[in-house]
C-alpha positions, 0 to 999 in steps of 0.5 A: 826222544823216542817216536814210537807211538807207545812211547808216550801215555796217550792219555796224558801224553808225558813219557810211559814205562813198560809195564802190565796188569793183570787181563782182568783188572786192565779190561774192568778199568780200561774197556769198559770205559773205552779208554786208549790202550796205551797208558802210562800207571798214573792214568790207569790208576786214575780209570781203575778208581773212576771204574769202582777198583779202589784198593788201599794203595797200589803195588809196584813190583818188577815182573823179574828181578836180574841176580 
């Protein structure tokens, strides 16, 4: 397993991808409720909804797509 300390969401502790939001969203959703900085989508979803973002669903998509 990876020890790399951004290897793991430090908020459920179970194994995180790379991955990003866009500024805007990432600062209502995590900054305002001075959450950890790294965590893995499930959590961020979970912050994002308790800080009033509730979208219908929320989209994956990959940053690029190798041809």
């Amino acid at each position: 397993m990876n020890n790399h300390p951004e290897s793991l969401c430090q908020r459920c502790h179970r194994p995180i991808v790379t991955w990003f939001a866009p500024s805007p969203l990432w600062n209502k959703a995590v900054r305002e409720v001075n959450a950890e900085e790294i965590l893995c989508p499930v959590c961020f979803v979970q912050l994002a909804e308790a800080a009033g973002i509730r979208p219908t669903a929320w989209q994956v998509t990959p940053e690029s797509t190798p041809l």
